[in-house]
mmCIF file as gemmi writes it, N, C-alpha and C atoms, coordinates in Angstrom:
data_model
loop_
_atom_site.group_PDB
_atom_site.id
_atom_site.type_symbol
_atom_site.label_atom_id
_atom_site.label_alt_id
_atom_site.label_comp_id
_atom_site.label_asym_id
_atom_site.label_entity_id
_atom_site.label_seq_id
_atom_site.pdbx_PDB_ins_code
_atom_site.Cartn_x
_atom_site.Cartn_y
_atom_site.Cartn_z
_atom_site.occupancy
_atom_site.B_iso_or_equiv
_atom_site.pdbx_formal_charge
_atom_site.auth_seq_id
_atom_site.auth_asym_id
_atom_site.pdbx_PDB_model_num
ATOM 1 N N . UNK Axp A 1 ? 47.744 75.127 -18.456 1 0 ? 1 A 1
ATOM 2 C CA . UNK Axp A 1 ? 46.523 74.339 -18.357 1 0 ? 1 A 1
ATOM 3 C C . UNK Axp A 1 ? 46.778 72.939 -18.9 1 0 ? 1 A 1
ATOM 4 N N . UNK Axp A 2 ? 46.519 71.783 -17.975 1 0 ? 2 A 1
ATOM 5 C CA . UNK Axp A 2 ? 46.474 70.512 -18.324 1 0 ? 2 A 1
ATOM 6 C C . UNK Axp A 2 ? 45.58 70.548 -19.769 1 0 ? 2 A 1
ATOM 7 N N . UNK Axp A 3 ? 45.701 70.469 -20.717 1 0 ? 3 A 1
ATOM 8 C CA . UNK Axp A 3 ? 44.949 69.23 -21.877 1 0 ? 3 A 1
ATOM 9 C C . UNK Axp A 3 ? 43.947 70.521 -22.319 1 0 ? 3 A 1
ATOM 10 N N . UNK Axp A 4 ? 44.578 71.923 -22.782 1 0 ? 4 A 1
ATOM 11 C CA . UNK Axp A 4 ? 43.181 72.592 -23.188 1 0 ? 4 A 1
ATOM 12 C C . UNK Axp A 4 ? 42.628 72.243 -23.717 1 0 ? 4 A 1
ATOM 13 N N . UNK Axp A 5 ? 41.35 72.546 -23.778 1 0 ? 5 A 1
ATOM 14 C CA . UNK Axp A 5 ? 40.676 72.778 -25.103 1 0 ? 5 A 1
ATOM 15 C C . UNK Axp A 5 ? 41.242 73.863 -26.22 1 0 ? 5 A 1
ATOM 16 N N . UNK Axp A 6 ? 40.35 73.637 -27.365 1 0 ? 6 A 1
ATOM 17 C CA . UNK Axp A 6 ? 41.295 74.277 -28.718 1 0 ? 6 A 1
ATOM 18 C C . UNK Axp A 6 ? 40.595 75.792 -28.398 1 0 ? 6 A 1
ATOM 19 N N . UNK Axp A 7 ? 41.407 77.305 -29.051 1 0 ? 7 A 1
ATOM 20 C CA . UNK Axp A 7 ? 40.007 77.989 -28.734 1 0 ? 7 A 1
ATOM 21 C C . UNK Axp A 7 ? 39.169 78.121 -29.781 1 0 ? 7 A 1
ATOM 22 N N . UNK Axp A 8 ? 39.151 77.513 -30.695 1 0 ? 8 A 1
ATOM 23 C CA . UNK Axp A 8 ? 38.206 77.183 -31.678 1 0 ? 8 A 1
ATOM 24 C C . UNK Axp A 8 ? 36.62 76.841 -31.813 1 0 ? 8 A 1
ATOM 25 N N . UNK Axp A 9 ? 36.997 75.375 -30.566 1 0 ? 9 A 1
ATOM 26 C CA . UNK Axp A 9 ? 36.063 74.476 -29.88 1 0 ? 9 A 1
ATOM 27 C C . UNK Axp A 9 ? 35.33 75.831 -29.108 1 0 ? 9 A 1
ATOM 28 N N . UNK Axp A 10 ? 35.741 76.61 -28.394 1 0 ? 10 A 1
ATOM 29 C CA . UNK Axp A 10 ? 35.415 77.144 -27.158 1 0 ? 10 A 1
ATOM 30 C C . UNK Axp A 10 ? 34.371 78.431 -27.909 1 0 ? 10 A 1
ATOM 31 N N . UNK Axp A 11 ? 35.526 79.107 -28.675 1 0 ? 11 A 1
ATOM 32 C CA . UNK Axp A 11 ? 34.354 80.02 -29.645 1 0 ? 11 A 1
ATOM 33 C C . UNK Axp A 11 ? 33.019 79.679 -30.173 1 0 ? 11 A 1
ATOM 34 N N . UNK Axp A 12 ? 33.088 78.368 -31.083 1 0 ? 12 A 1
ATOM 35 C CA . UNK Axp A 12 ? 31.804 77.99 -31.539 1 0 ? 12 A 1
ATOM 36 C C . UNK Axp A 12 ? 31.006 77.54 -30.266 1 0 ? 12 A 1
ATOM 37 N N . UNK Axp A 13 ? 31.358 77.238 -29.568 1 0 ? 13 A 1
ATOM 38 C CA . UNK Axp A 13 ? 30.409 76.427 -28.225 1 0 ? 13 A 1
ATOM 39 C C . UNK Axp A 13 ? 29.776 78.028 -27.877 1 0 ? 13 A 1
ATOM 40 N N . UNK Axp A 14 ? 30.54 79.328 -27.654 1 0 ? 14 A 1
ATOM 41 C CA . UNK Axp A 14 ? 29.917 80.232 -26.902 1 0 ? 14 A 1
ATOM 42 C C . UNK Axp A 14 ? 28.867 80.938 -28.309 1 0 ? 14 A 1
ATOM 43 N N . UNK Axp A 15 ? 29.561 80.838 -29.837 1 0 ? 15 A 1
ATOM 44 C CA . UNK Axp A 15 ? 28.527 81.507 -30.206 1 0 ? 15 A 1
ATOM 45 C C . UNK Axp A 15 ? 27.279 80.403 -30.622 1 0 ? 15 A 1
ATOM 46 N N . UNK Axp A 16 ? 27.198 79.267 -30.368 1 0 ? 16 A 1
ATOM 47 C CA . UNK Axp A 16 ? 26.37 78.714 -30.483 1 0 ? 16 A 1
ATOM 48 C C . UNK Axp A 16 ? 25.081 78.787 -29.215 1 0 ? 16 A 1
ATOM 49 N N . UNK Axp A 17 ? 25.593 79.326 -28.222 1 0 ? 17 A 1
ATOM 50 C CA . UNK Axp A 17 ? 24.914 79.33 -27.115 1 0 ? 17 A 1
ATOM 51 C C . UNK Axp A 17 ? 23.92 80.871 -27.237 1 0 ? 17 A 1
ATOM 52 N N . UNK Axp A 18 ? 24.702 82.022 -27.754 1 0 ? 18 A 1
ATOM 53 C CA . UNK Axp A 18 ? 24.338 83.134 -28.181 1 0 ? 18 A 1
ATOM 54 C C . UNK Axp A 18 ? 23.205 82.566 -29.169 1 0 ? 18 A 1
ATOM 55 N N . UNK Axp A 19 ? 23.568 82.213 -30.057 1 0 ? 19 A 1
ATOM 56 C CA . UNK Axp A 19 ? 22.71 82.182 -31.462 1 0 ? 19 A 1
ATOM 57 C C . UNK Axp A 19 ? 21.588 81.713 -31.006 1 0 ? 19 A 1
ATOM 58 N N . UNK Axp A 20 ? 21.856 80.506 -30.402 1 0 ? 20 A 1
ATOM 59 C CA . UNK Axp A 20 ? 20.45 79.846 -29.867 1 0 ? 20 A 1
ATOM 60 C C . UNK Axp A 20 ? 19.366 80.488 -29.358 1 0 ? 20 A 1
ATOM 61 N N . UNK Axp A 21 ? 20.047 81.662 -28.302 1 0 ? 21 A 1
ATOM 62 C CA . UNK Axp A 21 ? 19.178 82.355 -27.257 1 0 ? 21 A 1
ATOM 63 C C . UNK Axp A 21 ? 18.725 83.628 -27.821 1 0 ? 21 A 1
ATOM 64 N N . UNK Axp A 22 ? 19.052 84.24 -28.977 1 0 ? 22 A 1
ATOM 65 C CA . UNK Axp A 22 ? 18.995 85.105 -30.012 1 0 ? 22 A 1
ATOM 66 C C . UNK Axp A 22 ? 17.552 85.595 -29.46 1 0 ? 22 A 1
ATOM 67 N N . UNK Axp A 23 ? 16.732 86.443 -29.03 1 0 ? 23 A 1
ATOM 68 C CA . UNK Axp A 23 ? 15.538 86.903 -29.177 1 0 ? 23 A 1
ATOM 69 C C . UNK Axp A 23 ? 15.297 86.573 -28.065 1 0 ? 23 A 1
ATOM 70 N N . UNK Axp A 24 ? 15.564 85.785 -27.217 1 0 ? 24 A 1
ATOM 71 C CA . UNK Axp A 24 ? 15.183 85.385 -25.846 1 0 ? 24 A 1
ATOM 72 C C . UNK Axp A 24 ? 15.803 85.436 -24.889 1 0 ? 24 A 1
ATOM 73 N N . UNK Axp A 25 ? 17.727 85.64 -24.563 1 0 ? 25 A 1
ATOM 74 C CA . UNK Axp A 25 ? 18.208 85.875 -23.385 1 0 ? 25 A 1
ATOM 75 C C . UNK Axp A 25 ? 19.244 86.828 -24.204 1 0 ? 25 A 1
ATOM 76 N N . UNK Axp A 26 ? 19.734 87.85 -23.274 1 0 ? 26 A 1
ATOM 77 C CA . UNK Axp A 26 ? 21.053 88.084 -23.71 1 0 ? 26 A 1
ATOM 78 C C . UNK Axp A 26 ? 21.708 87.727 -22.605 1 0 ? 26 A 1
ATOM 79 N N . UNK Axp A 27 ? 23.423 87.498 -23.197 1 0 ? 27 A 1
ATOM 80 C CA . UNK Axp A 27 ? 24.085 87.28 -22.123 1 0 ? 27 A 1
ATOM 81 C C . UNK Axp A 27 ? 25.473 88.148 -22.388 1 0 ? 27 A 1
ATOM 82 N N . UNK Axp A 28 ? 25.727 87.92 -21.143 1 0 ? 28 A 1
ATOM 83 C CA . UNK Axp A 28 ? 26.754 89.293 -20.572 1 0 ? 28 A 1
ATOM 84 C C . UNK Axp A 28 ? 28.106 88.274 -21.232 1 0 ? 28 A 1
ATOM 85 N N . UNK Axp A 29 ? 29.273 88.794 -21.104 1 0 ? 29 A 1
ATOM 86 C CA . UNK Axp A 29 ? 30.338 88.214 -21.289 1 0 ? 29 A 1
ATOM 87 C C . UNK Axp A 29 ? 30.782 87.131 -19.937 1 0 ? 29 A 1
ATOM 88 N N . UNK Axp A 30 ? 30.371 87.781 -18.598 1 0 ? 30 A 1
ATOM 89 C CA . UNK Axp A 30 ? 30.816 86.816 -17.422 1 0 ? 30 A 1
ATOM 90 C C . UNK Axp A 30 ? 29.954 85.674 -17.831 1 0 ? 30 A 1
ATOM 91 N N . UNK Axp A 31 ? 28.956 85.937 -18.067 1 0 ? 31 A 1
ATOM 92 C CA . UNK Axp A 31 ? 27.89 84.562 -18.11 1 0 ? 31 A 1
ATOM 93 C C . UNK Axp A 31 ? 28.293 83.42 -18.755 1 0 ? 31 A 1
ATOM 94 N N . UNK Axp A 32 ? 29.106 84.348 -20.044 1 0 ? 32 A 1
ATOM 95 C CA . UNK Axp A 32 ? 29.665 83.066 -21.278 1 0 ? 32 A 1
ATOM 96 C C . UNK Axp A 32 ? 30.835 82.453 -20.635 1 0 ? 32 A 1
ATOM 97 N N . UNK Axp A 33 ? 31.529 83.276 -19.766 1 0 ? 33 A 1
ATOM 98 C CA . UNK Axp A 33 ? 32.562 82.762 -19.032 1 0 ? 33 A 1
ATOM 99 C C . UNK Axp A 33 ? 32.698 81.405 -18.386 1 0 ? 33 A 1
ATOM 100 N N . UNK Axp A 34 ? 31.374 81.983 -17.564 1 0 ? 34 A 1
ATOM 101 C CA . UNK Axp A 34 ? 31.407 80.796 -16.236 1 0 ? 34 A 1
ATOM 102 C C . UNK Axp A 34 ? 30.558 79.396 -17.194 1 0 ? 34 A 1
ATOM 103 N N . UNK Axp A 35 ? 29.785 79.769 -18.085 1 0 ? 35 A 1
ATOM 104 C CA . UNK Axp A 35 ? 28.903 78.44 -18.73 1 0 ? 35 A 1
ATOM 105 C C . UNK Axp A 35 ? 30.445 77.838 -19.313 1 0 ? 35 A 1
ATOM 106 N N . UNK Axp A 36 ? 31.744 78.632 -19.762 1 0 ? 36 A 1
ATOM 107 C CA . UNK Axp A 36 ? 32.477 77.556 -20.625 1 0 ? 36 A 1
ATOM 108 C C . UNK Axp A 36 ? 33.846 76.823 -19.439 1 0 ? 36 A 1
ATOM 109 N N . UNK Axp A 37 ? 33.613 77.892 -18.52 1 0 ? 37 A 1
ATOM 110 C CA . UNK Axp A 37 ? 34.35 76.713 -17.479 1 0 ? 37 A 1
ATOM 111 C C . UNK Axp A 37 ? 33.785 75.651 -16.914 1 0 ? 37 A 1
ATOM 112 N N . UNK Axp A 38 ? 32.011 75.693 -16.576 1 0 ? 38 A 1
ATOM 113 C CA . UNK Axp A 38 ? 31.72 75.157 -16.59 1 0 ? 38 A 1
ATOM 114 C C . UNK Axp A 38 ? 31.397 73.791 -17.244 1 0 ? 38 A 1
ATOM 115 N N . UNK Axp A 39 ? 31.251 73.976 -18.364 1 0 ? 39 A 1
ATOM 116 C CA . UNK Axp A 39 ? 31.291 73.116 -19.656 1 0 ? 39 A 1
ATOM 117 C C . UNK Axp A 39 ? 32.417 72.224 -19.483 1 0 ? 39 A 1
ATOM 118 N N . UNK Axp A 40 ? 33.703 72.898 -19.667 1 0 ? 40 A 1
ATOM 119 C CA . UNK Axp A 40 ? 35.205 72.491 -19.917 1 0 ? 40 A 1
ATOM 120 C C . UNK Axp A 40 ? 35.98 71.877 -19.063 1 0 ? 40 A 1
ATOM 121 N N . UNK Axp A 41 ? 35.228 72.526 -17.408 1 0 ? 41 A 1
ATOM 122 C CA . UNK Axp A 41 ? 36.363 72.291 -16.376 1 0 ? 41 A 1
ATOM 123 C C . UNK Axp A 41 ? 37.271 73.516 -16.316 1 0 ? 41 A 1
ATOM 124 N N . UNK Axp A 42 ? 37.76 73.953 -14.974 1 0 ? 42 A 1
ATOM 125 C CA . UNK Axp A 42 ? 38.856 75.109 -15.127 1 0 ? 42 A 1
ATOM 126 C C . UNK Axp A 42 ? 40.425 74.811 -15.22 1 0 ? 42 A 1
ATOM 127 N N . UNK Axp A 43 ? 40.198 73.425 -15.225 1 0 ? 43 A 1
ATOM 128 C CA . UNK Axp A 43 ? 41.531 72.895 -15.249 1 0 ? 43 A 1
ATOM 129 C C . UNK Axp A 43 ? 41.904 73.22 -17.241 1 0 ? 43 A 1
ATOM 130 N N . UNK Axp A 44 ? 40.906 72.954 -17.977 1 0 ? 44 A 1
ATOM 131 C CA . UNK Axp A 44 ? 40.914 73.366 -19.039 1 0 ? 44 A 1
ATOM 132 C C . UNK Axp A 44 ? 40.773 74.885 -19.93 1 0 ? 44 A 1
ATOM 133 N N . UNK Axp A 45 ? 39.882 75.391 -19.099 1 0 ? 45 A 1
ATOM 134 C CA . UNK Axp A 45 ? 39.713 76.306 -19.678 1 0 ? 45 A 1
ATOM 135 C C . UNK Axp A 45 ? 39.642 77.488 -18.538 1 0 ? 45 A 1
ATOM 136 N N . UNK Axp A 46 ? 40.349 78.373 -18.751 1 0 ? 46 A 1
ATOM 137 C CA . UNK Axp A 46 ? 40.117 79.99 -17.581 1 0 ? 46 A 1
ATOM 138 C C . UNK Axp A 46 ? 39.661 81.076 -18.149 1 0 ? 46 A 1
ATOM 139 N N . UNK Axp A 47 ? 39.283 81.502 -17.352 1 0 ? 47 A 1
ATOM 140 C CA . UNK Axp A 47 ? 39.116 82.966 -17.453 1 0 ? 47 A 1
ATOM 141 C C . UNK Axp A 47 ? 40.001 83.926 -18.738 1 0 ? 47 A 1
ATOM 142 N N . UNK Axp A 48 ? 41.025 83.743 -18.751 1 0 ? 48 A 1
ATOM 143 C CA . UNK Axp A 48 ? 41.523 84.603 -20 1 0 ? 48 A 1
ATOM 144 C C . UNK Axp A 48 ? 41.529 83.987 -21.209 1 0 ? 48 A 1
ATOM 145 N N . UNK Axp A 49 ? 41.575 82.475 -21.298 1 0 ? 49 A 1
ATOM 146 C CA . UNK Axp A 49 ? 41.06 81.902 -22.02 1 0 ? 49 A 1
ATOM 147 C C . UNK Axp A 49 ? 40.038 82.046 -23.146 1 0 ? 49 A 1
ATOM 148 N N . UNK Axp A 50 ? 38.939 82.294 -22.142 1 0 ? 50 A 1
ATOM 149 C CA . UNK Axp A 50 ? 37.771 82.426 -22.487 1 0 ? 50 A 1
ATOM 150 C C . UNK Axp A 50 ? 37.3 84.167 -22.789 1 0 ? 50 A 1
ATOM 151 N N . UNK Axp A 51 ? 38.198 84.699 -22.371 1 0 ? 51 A 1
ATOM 152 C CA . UNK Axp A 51 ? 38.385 86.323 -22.715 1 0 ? 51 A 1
ATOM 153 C C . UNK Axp A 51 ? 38.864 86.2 -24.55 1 0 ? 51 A 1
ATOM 154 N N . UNK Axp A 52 ? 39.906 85.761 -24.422 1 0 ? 52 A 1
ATOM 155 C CA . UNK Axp A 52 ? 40.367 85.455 -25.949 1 0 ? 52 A 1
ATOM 156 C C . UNK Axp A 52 ? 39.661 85.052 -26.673 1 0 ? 52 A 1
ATOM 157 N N . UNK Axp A 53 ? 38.125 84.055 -25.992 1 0 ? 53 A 1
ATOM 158 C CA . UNK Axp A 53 ? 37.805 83.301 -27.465 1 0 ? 53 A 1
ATOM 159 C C . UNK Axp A 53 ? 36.831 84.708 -28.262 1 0 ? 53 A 1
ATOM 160 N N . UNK Axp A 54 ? 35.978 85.227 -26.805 1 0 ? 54 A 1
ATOM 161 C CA . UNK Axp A 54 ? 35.252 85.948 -27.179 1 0 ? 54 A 1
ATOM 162 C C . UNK Axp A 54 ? 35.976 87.414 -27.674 1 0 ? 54 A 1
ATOM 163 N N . UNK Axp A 55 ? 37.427 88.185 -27.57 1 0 ? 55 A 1
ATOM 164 C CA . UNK Axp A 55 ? 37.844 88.939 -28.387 1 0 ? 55 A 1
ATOM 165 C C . UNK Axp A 55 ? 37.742 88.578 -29.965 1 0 ? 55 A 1
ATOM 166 N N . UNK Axp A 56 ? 38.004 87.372 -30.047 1 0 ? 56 A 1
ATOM 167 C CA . UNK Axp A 56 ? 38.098 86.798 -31.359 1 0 ? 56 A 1
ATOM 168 C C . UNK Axp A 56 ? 36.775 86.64 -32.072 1 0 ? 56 A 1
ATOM 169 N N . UNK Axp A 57 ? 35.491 86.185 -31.164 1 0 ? 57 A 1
ATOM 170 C CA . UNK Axp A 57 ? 34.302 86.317 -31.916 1 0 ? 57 A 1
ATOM 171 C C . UNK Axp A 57 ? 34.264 87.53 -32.317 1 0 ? 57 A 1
ATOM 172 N N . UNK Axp A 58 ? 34.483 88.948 -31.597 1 0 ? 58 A 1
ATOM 173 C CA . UNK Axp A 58 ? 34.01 89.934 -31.453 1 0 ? 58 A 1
ATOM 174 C C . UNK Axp A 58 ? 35.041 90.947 -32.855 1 0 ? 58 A 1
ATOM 175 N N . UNK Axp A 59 ? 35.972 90.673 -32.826 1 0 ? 59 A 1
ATOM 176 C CA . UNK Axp A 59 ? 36.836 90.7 -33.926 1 0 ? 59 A 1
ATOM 177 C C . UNK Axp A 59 ? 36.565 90.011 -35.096 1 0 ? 59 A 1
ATOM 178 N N . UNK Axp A 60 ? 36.156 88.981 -35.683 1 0 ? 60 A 1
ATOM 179 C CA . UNK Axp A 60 ? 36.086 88.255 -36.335 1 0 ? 60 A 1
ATOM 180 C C . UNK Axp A 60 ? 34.323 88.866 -37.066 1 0 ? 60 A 1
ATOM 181 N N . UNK Axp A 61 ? 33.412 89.424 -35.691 1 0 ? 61 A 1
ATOM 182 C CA . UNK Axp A 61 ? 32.211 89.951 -36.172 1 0 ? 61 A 1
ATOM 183 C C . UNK Axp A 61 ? 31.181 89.278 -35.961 1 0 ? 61 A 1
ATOM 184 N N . UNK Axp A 62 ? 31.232 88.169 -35.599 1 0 ? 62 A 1
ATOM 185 C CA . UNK Axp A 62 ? 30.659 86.716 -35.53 1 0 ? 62 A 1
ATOM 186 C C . UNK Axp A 62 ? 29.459 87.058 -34.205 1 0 ? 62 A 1
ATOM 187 N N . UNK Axp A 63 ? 30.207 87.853 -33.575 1 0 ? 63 A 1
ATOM 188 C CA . UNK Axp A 63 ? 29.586 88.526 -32.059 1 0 ? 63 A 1
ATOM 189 C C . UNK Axp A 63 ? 29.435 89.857 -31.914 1 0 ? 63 A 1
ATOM 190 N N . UNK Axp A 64 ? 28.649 90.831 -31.334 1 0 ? 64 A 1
ATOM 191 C CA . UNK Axp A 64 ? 28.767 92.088 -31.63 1 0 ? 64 A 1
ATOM 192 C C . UNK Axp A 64 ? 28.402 92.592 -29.822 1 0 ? 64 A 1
ATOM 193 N N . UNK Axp A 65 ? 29.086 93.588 -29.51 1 0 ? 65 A 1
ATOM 194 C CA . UNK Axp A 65 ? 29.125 94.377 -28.097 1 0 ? 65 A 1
ATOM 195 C C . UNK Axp A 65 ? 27.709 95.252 -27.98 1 0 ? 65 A 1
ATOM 196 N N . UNK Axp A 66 ? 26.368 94.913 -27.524 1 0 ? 66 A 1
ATOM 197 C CA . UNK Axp A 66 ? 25.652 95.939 -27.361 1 0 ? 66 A 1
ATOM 198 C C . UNK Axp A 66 ? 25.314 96.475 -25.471 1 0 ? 66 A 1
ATOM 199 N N . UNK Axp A 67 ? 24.632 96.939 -25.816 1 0 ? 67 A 1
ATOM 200 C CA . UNK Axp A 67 ? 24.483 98.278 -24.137 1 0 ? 67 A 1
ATOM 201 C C . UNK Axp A 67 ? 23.344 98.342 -23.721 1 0 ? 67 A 1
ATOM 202 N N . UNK Axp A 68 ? 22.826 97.621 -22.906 1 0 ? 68 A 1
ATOM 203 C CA . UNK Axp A 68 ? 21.501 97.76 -22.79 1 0 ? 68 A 1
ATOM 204 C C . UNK Axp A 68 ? 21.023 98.223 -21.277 1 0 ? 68 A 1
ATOM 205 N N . UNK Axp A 69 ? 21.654 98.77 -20.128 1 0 ? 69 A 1
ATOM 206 C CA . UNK Axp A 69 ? 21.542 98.98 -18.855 1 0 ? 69 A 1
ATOM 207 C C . UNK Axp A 69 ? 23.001 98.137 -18.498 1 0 ? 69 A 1
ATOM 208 N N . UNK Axp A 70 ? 23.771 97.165 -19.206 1 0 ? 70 A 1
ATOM 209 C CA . UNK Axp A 70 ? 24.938 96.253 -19.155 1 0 ? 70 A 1
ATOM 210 C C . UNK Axp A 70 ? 25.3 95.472 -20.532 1 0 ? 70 A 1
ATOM 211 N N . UNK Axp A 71 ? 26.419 95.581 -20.484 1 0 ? 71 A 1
ATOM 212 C CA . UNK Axp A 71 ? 27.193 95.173 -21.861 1 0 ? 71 A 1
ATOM 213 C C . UNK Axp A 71 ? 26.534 93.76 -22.017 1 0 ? 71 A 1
ATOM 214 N N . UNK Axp A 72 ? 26.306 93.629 -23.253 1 0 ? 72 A 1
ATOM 215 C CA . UNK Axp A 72 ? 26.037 92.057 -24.031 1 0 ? 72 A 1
ATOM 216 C C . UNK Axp A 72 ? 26.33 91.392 -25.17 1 0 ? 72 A 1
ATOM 217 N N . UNK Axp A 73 ? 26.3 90.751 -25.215 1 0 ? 73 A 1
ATOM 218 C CA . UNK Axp A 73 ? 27.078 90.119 -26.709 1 0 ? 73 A 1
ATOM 219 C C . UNK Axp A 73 ? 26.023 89.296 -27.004 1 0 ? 73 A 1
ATOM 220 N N . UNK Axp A 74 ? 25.402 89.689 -28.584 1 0 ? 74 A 1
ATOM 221 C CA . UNK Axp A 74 ? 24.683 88.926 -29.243 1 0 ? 74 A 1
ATOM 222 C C . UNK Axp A 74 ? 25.291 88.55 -30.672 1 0 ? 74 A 1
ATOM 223 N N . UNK Axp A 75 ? 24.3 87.815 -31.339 1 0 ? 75 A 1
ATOM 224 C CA . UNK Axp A 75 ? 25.002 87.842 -32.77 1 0 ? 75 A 1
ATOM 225 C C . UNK Axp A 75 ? 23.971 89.175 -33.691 1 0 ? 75 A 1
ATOM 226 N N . UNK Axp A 76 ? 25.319 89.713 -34.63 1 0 ? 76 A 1
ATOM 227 C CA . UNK Axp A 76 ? 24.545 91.191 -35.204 1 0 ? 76 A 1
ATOM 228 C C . UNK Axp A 76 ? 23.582 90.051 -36.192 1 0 ? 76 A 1
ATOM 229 N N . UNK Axp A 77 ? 22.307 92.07 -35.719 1 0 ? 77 A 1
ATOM 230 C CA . UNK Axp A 77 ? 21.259 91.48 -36.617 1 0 ? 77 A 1
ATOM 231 C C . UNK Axp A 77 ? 20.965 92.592 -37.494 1 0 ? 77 A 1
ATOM 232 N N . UNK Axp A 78 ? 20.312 92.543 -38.522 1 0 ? 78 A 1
ATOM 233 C CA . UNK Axp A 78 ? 20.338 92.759 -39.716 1 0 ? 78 A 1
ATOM 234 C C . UNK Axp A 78 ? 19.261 93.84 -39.73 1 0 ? 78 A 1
ATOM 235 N N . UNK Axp A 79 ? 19.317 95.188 -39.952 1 0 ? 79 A 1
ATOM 236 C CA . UNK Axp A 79 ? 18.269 96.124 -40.174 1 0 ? 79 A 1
ATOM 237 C C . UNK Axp A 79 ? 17.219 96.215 -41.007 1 0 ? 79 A 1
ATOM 238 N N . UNK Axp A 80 ? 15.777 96.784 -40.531 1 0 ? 80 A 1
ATOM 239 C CA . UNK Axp A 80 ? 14.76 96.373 -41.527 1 0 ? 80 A 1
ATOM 240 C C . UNK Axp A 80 ? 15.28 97.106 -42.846 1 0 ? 80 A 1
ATOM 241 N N . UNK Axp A 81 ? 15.965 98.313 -42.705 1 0 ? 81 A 1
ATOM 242 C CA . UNK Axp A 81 ? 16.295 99.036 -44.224 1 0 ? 81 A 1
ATOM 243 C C . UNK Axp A 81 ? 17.578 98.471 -44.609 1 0 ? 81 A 1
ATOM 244 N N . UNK Axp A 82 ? 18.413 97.505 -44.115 1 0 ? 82 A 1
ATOM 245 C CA . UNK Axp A 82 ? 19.714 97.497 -44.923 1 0 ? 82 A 1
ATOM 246 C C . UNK Axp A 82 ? 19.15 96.397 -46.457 1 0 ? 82 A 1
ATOM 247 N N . UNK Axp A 83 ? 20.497 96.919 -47.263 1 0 ? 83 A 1
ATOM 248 C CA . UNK Axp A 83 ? 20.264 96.192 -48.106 1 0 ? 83 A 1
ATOM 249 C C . UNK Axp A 83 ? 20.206 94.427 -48.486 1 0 ? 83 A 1
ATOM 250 N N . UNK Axp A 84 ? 19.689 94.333 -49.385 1 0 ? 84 A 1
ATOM 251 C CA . UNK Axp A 84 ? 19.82 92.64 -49.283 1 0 ? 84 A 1
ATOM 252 C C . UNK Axp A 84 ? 21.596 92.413 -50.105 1 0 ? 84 A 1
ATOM 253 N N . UNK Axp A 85 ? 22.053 91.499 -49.503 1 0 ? 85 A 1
ATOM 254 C CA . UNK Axp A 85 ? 23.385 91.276 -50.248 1 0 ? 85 A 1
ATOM 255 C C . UNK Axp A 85 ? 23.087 90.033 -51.297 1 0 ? 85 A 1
ATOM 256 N N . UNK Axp A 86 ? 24.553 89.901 -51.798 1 0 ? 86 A 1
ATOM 257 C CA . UNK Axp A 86 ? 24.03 89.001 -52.718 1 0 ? 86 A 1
ATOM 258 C C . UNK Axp A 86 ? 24.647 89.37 -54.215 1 0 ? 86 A 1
């Protein structure tokens, strides 16, 4: 790829897009796909690319895999009984 982007850049851009939509859209993993080629250009950024950033959110915890009729990635949320940390 000519001139990637970092996948750093690419992670925070997708969980920022998640976070935002938190309570109001979920989105699938293709969705985050095509918004960051879109974003980036595909000359910059592809498809496995963008597979990696989101293994890494999803690893990292930052992002979490749920099932709802189709896989989605939101950011985890916090149960009314868990404890408070701290």
């Amino acid at each position: 790829m000519a001139d990637s982007v970092r996948i750093e850049e690419v992670c925070e851009a997708m969980f920022t897009m998640v976070a935002d939509a938190a309570g109001q859209k979920k989105y699938k993993p293709g969705d985050l796909i095509k918004s960051m080629i879109e974003k980036y250009g595909e000359d910059r950024c592809d498809k496995q690319f963008c597979k990696q950033a989101i293994r890494e959110l999803v690893e990292s915890q930052r992002l979490i895999y749920t099932y709802f009729g189709g896989s989605y990635l939101e950011v985890p949320h916090k149960e009314g009984a868990a404890p408070e940390e701290g």
